[in-house]
C-alpha positions in Angstrom: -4.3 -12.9 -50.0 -7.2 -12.7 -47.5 -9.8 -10.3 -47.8 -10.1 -9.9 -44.4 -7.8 -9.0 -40.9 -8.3 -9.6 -37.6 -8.6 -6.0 -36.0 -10.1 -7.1 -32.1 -8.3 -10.0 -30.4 -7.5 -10.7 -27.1 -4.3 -12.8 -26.3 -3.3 -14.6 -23.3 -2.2 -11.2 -22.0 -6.3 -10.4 -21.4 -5.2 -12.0 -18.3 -7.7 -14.7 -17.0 -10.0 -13.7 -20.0 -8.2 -14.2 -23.0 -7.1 -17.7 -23.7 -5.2 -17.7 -27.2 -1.6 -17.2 -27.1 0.1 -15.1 -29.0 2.4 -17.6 -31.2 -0.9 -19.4 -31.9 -2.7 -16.4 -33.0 0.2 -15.6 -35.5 0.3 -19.3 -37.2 -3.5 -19.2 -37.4 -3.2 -15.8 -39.2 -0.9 -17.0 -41.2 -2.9 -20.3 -42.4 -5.7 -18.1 -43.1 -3.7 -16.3 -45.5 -4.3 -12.9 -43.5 -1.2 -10.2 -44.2 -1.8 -8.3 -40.5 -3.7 -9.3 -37.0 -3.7 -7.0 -34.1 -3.3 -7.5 -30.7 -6.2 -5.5 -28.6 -6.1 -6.6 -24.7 -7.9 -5.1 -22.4 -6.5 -2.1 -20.8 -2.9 -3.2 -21.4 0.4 -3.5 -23.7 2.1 -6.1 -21.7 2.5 -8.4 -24.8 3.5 -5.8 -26.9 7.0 -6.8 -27.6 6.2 -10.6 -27.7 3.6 -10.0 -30.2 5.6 -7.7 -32.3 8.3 -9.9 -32.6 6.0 -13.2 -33.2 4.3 -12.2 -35.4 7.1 -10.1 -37.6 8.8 -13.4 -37.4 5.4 -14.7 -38.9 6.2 -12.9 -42.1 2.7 -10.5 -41.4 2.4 -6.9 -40.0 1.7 -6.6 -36.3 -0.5 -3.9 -35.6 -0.2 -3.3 -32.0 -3.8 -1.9 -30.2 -5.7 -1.8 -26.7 -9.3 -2.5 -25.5 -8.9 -0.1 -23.3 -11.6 1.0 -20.8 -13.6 4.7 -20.8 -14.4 5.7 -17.8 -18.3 7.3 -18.2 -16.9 11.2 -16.5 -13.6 11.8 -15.5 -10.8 9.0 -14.5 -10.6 10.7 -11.5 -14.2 10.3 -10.2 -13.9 7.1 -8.8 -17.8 5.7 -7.4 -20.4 3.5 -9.0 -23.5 5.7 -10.5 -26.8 4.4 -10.2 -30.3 5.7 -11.7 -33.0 4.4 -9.9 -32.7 0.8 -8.1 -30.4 0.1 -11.3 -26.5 0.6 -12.7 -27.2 3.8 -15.4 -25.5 2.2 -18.1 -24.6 5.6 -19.2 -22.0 5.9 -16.1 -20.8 2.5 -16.5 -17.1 2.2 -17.6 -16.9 0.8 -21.3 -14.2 -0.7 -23.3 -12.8 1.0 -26.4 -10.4 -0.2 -29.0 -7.4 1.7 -30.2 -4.5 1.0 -33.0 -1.2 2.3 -33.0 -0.7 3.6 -36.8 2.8 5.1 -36.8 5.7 5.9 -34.1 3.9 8.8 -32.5 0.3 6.7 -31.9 2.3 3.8 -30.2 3.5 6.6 -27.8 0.2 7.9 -27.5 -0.9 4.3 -26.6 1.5 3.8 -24.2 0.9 7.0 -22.5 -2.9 6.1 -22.7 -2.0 2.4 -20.8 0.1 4.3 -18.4 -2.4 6.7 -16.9 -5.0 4.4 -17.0 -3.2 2.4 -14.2 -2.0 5.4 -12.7 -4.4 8.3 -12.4 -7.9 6.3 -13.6 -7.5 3.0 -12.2 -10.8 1.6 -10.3 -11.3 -2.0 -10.3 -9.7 -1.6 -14.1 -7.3 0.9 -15.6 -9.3 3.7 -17.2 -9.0 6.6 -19.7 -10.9 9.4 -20.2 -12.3 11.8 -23.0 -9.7 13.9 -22.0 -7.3 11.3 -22.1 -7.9 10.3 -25.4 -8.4 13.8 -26.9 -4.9 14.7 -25.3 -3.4 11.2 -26.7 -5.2 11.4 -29.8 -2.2 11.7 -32.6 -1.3 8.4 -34.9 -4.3 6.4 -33.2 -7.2 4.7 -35.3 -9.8 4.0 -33.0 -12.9 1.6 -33.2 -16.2 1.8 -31.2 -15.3 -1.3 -29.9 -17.7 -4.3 -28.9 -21.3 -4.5 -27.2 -19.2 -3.2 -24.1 -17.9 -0.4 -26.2 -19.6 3.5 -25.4 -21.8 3.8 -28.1 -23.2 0.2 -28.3 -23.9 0.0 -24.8 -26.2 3.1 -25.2 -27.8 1.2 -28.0 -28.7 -1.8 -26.1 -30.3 0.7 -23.5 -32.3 2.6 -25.9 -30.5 5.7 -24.8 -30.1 6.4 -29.0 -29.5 10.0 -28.6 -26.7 9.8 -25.6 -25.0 7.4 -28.5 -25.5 9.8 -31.4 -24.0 12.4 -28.8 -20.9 9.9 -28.1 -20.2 9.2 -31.5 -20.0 12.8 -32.7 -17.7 13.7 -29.7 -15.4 10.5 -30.9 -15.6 11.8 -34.3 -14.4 15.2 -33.6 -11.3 13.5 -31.4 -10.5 10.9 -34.3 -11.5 12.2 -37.2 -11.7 9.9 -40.0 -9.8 7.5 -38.0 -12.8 6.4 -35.7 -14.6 3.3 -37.8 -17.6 2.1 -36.4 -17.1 -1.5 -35.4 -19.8 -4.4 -36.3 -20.0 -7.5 -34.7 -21.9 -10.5 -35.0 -21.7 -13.6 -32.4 -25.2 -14.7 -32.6 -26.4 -12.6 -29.3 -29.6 -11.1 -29.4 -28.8 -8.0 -29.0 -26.0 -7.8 -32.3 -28.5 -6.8 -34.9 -30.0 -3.7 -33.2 -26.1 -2.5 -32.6 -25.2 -3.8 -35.8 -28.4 -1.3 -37.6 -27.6 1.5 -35.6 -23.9 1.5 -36.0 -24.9 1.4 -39.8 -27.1 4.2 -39.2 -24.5 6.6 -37.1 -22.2 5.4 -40.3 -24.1 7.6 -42.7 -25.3 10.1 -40.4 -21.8 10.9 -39.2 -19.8 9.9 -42.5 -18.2 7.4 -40.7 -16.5 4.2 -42.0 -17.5 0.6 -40.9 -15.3 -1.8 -39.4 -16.5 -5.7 -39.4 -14.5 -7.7 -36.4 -14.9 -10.8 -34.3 -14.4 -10.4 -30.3 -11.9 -13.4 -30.5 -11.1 -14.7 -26.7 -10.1 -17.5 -28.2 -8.7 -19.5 -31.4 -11.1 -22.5 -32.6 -15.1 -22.5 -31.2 -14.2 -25.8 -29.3 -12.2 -23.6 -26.9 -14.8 -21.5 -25.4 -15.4 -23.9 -22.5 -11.8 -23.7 -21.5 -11.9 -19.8 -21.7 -15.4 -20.2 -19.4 -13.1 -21.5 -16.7 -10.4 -18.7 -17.2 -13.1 -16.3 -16.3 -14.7 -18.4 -14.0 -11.0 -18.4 -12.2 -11.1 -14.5 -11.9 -14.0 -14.1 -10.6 -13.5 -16.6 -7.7 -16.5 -18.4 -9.1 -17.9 -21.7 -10.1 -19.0 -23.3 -13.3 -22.5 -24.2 -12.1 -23.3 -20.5 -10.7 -25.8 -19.5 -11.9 -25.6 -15.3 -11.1 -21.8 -15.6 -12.5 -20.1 -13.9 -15.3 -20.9 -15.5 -18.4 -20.6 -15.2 -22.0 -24.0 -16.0 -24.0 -21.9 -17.3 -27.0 -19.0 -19.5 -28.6 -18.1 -17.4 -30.9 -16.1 -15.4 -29.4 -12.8 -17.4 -32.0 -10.5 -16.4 -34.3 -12.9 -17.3 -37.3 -11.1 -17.4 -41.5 -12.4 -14.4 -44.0 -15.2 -16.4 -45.0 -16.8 -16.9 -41.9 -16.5 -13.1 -41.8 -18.2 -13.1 -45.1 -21.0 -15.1 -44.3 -21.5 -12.6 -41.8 -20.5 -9.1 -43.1 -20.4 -9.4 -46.8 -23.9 -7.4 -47.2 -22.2 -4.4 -45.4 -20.2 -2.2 -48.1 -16.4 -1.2 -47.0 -17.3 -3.6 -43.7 -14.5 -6.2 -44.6 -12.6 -4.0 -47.1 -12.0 -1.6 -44.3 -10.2 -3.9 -41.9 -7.3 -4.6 -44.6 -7.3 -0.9 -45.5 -6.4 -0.6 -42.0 -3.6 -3.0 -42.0 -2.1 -1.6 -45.1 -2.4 2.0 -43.2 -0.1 0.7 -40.2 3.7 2.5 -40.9 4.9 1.6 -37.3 8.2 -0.6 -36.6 9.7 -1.3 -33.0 13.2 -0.7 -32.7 14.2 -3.9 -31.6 17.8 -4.7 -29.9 19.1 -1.1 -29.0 19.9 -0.7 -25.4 19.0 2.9 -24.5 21.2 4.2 -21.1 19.8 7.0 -19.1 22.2 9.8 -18.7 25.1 9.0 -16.5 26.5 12.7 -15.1 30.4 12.3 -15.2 32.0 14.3 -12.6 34.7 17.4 -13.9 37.6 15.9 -15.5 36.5 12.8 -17.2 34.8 12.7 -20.5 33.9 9.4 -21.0 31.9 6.7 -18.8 35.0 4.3 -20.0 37.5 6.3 -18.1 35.5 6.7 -15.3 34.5 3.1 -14.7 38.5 2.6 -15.1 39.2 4.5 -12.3 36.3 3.7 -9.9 36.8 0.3 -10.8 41.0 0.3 -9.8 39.9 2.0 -6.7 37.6 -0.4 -5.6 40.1 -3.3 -6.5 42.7 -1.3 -3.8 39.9 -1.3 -1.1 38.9 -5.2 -1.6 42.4 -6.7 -2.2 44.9 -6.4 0.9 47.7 -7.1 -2.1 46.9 -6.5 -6.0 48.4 -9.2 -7.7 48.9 -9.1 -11.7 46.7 -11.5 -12.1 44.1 -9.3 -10.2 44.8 -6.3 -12.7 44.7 -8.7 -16.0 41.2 -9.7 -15.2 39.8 -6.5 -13.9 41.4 -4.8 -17.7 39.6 -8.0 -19.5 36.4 -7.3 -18.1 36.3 -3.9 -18.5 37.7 -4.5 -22.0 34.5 -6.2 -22.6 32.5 -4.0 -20.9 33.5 -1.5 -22.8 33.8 -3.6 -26.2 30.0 -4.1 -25.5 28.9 -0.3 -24.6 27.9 -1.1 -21.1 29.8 1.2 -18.5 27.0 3.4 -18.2 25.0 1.0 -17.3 28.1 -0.3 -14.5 28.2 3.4 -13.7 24.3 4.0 -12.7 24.4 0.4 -10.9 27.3 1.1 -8.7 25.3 4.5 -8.1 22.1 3.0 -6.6 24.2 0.2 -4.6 26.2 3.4 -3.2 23.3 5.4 -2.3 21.9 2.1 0.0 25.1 1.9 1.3 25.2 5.8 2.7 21.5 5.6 3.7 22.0 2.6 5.7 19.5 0.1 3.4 20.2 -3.6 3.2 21.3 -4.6 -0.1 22.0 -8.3 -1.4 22.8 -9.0 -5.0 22.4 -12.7 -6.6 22.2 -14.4 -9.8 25.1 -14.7 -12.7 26.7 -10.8 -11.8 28.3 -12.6 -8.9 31.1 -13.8 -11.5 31.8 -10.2 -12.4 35.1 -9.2 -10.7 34.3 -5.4 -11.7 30.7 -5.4 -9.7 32.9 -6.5 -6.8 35.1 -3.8 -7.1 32.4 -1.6 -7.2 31.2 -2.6 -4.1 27.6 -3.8 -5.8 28.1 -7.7 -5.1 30.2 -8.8 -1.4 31.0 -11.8 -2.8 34.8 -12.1 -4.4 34.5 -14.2 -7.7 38.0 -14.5 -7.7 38.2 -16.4 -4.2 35.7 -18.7 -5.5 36.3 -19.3 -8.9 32.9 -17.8 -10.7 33.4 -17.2 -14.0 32.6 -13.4 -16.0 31.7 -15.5 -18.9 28.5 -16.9 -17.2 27.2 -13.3 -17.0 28.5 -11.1 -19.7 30.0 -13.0 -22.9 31.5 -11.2 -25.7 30.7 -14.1 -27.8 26.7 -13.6 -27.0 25.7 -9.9 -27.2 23.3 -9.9 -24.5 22.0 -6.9 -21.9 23.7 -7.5 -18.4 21.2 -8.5 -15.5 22.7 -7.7 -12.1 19.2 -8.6 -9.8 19.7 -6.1 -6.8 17.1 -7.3 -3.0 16.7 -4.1 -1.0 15.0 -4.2 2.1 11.4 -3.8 1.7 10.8 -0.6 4.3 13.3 0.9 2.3 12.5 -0.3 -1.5 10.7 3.4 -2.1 13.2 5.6 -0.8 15.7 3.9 -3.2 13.4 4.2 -6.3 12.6 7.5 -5.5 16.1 9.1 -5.5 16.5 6.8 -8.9 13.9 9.0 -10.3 15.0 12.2 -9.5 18.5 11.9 -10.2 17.9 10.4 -14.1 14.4 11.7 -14.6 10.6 9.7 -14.3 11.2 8.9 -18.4 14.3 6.5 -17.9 12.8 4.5 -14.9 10.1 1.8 -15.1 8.6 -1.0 -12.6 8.4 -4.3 -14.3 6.3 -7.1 -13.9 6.8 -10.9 -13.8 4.0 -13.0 -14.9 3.2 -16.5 -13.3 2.1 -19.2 -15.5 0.5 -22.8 -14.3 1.8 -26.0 -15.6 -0.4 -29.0 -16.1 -0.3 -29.9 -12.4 -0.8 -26.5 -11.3 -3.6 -25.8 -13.2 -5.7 -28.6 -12.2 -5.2 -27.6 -8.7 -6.5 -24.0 -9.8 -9.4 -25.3 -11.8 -10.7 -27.7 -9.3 -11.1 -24.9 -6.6 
């Protein structure tokens, strides 16, 4: 077994920075014999559940983290600081690594990610020291790279604003705030490298030895150049842009990590100690409904989907045929077989609230087939009529979460969401996000810009 884990890594998800994907990360760990890696990208979770589930299926133990970035005051305060003709580094926005070690720290994390976007977010999504003492519970946090907020001090000579950092950490963390080491062959690494040594004693502080990996194998730091190259709207032979001095910036085996770290005592041992302290599993494959309020008389979603849904069918069909009623009772038999008529129940609510306010509302994809949605009066189009099977969207066979894809119209979209919220609470609704990926073709194009 590897001496050594992987505890800073940025996946594809580092989005236009990182360029290792997540499936590649886990084989890698794998053929280097590692029993963990993390996932830390900057200022997000959105690979969270990919990455859990990769690298579970890996065999190893996921530890799921963020780089997130400190904001130098308050999230809220939202202007650059400058001292002098210069940027003071010590009111520049840093990164900062955190792991989630149990249930309660992935909550914290996510709750972290969340305000970051939502109450901190200038130019990137930021956290606070307020943030973090608030959020604080079942997280093991790490200094973080030459970015992070005691190394940038450090590299600025500002020692005693860093010793003042680290002690403020420390309080927050406890002994779960490990200084973090890093070498990549920068000029700068050996003086953050002593220092963070130093603060180790002075504070009674553990080290932490990682490698900033952006990327899996050395020869891939050009390609990861050009990801970076892409965000900024720059070009390769620019020669003010955003570069990184080094290659390597790669997932490198434990005794690369040696070479580097094995002077330092507890540097390497730390990172597996860290592993083996991760107690967190993702519930995978539960569906979790928000609270459907039945009206007085009914006492179960089942009965009330029945008789909405033999409503409806009165209001659609000019003559209810047997044939009607068999297949409305087989879907809602699986409906029900598969625990979904809350979910029919809320649906039906939001298409009903458009309706009375007046909003345009068009529904597509396989929920077209589904002779109870028509009932309902969430799809206008009669499966029946035009022979679209239920089976395409909801089999009993294949246990699988129902997907009706509901267009409002756009001037509207808020007012919809809104009402959403308040009726089953801010907790049970979330925005999600599609992400665009390039093929070949397209990615030429982008690169050649």
């Amino acid at each position: 077994m590897s001496s050594f884990v992987h505890l800073h890594n940025h996946t594809h998800y580092s989005l236009l920075d990182g360029a290792s994907r997540i499936e590649d990360l886990a084989e890698t760990a794998k053929a280097f014999d590692m029993p963990a890696i993390a996932m830390t990208d900057h200022g997000n979770m959105f690979g969270a559940v990919e990455f859990y589930k990769t690298v579970t299926a890996a065999g190893l133990r996921p530890i799921i983290g963020c780089e997130l970035y400190l904001a130098p005051g308050s999230r809220k305060e939202k202007r650059p600081v400058r001292s002098g003709d210069r940027l003071d580094r010590s009111a520049q926005t840093t990164h900062f690594v955190v792991l989630a070690k149990n249930a309660t720290g992935y909550r914290n994390l996510m709750k972290l990610t969340s305000a970051g976007y939502l109450e901190g977010f200038y130019y990137k999504p930021r956290v606070d020291m307020e943030l973090l003492e608030k959020h604080s519970e079942g997280l093991i946090a790490t200094s973080a790279c030459a970015k992070g907020p005691l190394a940038n001090l450090v590299v600025d000579g500002q020692i005693d604003r860093a010793r003042t950092k680290c002690g403020q950490l420390k309080e927050i963390f406890g002994s779960d705030f490990y200084l973090e080491i890093q070498d990549h062959g920068l000029e700068f690494d050996k003086t953050i490298n002593n220092t963070m040594i130093d603060f180790s004693r002075e504070f009674d502080l553990p080290i932490v030895a990682t490698n900033d990996a952006h990327y899996l194998k050395r020869g891939d730091a050009p390609a990861q150049d050009v990801l970076v190259c892409i965000q900024t709207g720059k070009e390769l032979n620019d020669p003010k842009r955003l570069r990184f001095a080094t290659d390597s910036l790669y997932f490198k085996n434990a005794e690369e990590m040696s070479q580097l770290f094995g002077h330092v005592s507890g540097a390497l041992a730390n990172t597996v100690s860290i592993a083996e302290s991760i107690e967190f599993e993702m519930e995978m494959g539960q569906f979790k409904f928000p609270h459907f309020p039945l009206p007085e008389g009914y006492d179960s979603a089942d009965a009330y989907l029945h008789k909405l849904s033999f409503d409806g069918m009165e209001k659609r069909y000019d003559t209810v045929t047997p044939e009607l009623k068999a297949r409305l009772e087989y879907e809602l038999g699986v409906i029900s077989q598969m625990g979904y008529p809350s979910y029919f129940l809320i649906v039906e609510d939001i298409a009903r609230f458009a309706a009375e306010q007046g909003i345009p509302l068009m529904t597509r994809g396989s929920g077209l087939g589904c002779m109870v949605a028509y009932v309902l009066g969430i799809t206008n189009i009669d499966p029946i009529e035009y022979g679209l099977l239920f089976e395409r969207f909801l089999n009993p066979e294949r246990v699988s979460m129902p997907d009706i894809d509901i267009d409002l119209a756009d001037r509207e979209r808020d007012k919809v969401i809104n009402y959403v919220v308040e009726k089953y609470g801010k907790n049970s609704v979330a925005q999600i996000i599609t992400f665009g990926t390039m093929g070949a073709k397209a990615a030429i194009r982008d690169v050649g810009r």
